[in-house]
Residue frames relative to the residue before (quaternion, step in Angstrom):
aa qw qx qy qz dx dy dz
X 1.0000 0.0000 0.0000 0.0000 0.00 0.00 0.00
X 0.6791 0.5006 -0.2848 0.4551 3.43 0.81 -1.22
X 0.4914 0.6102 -0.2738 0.5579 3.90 1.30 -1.08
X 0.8312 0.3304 -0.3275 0.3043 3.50 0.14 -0.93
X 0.6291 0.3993 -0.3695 0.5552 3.51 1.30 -0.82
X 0.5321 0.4373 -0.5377 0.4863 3.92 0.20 0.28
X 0.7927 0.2196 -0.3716 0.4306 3.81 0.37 -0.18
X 0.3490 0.6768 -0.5199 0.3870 3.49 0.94 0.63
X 0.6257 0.5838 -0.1881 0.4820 2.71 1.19 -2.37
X 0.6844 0.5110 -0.2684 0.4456 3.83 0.18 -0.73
X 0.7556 0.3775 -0.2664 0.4643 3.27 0.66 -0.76
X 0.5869 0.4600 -0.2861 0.6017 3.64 0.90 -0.25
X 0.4982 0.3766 -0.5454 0.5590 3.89 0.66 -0.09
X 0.6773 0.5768 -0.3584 0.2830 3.27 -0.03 -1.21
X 0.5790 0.7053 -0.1169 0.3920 3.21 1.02 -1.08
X 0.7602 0.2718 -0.1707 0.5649 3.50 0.50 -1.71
X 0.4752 0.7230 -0.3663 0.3425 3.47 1.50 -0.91
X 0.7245 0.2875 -0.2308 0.5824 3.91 0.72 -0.26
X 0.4870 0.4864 -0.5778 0.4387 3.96 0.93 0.17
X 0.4247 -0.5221 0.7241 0.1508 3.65 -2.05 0.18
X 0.7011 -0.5553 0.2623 0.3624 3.37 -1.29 0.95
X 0.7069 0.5015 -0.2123 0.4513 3.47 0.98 -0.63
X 0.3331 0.5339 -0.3754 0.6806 3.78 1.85 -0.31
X 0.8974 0.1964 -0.3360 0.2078 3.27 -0.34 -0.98
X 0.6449 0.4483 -0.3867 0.4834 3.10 1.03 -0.35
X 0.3114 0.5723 -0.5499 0.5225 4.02 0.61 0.66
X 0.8058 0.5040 -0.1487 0.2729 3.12 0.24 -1.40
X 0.7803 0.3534 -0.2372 0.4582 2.90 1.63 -0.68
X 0.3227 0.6884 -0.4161 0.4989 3.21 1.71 0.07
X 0.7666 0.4328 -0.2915 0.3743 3.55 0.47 -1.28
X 0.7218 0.4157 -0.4455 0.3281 3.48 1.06 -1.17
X 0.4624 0.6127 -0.4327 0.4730 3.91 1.66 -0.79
X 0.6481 0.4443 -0.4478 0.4266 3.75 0.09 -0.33
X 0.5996 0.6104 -0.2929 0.4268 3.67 0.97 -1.48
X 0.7978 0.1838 -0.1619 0.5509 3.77 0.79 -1.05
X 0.8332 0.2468 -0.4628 0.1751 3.02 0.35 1.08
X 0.3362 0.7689 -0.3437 0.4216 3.01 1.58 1.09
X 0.5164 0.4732 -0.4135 0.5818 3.49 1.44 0.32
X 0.6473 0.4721 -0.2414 0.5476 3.76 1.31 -0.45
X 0.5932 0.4030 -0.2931 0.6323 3.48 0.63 -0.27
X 0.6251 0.5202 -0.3920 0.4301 3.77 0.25 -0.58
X 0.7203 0.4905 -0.3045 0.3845 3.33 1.08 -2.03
X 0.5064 0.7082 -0.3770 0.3160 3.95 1.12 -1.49
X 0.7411 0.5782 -0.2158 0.2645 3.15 1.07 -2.06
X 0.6161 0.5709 -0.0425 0.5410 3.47 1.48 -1.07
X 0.8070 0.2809 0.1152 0.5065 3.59 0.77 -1.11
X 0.3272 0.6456 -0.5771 0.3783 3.43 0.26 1.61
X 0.2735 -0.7427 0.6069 0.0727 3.55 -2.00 0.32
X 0.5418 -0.5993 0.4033 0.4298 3.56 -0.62 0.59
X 0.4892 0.6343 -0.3838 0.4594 3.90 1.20 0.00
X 0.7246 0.3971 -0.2688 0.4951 3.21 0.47 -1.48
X 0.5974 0.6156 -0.2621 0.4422 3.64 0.93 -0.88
X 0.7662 0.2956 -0.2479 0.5139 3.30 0.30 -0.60
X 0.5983 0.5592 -0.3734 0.4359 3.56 1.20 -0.26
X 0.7323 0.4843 -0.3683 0.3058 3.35 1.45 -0.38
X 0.5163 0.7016 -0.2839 0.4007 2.82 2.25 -0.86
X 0.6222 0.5942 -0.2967 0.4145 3.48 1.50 -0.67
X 0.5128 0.5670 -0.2978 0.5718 3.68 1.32 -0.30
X 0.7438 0.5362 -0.1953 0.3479 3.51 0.69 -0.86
X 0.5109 -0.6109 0.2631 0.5446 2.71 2.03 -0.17
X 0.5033 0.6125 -0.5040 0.3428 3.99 0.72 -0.78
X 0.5433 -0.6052 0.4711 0.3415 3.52 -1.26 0.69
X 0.6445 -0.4470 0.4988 0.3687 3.79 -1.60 -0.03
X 0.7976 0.1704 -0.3408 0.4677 3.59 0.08 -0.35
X 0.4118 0.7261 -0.3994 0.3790 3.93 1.21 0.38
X 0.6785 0.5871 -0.1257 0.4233 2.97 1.49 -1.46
X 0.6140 0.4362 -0.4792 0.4507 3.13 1.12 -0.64
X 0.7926 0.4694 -0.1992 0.3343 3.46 0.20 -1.27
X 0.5325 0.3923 -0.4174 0.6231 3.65 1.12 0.48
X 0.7697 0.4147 -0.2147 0.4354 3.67 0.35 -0.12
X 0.5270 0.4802 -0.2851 0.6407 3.09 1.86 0.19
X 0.3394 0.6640 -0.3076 0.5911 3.52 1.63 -0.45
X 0.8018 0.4965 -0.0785 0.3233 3.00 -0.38 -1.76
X 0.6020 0.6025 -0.0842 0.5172 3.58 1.34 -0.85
X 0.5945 0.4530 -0.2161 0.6282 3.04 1.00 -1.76
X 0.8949 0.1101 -0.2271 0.3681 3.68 -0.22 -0.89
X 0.5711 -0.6690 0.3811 0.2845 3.87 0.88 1.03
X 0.3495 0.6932 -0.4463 0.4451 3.13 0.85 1.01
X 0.4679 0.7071 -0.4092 0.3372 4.08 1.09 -0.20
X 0.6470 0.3827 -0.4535 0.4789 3.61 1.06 -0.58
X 0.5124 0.4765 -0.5082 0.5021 4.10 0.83 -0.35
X 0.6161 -0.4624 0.5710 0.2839 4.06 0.08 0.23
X 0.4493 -0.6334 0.5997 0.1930 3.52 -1.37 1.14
X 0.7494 0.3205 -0.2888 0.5022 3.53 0.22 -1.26
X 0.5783 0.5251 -0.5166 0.3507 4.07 0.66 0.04
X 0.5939 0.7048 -0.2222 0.3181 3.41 1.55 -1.18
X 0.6267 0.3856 -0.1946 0.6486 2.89 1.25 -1.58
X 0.6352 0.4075 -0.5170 0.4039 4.13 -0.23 0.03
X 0.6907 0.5548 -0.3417 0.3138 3.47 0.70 -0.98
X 0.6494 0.5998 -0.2353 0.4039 3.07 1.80 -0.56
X 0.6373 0.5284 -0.3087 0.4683 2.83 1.16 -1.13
X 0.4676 0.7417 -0.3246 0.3547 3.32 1.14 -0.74
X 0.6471 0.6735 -0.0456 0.3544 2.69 0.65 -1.63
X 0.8453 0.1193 0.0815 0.5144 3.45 0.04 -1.73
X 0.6674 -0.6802 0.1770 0.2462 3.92 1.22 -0.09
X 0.5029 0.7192 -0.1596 0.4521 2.20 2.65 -0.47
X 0.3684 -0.6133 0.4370 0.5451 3.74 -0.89 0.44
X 0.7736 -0.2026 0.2905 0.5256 3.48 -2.29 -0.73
X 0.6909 0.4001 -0.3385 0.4980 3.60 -0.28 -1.14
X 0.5976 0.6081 -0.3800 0.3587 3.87 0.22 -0.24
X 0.6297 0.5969 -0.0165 0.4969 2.51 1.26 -1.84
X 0.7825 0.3670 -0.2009 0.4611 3.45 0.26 -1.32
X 0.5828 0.4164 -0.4081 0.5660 3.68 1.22 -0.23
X 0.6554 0.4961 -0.4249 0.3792 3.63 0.32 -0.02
X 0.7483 0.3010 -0.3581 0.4703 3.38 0.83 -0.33
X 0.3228 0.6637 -0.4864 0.4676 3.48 1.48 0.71
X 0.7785 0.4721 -0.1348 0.3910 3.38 0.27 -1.50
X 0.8573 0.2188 0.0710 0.4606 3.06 1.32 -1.22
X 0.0666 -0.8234 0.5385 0.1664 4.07 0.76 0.80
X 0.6276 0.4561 -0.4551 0.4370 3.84 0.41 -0.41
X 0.4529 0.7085 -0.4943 0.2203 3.86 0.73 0.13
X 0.6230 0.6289 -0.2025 0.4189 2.88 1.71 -1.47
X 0.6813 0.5008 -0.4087 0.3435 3.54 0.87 -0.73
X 0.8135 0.2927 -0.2672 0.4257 3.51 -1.61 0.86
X 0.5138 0.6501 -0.4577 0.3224 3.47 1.48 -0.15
X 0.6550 0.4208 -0.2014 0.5944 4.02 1.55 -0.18
């Protein structure tokens, strides 16, 4: 067992051993993509009105905003597209900043429709 992962190990030296600085760093770009695309997949699939509102809270949107835009967000089954993506797409959208934004889909729940 020990023998075999030493001639793995050997065979991969060998390996990067003929890349150039710019091979290698490709390479490592690709294997960092490789390990984290089962994590980035899982995020994509696998979220909570917590984490959500924790991101809207970074974004700058107040604490008692968050709840009620992310309750929004719920209401119109939009949470797996990501609160703070929602509220950018809006702002995006209509010209308004975030906090603009996030009060608009307060005030208003039919904003959200058609925004996907």
């Amino acid at each position: 067992m020990i023998n075999d992962r030493i001639a793995r190990f050997e065979t991969r030296q060998a390996e990067l051993e003929k890349l150039n600085d710019a091979e290698l760093k490709d390479r490592f770009w690709e294997l960092c993509n490789e390990l984290v695309k089962p994590i980035a997949d899982f995020a994509k699939t696998h979220t909570s009105p917590s984490i959500e509102r924790s991101v809207l809270l970074r974004m700058g949107i107040d604490s008692v905003s968050t709840h009620a835009v992310v309750s929004r967000i719920v209401e119109a089954g939009l949470l797996g597209k990501g609160a703070g993506n929602v509220v950018l797409k809006l702002s995006q959208k209509s010209g308004k900043d975030l906090r603009a934004a996030a009060q608009s889909i307060i005030d208003d729940k039919t904003v959200l429709s058609g925004l996907f």
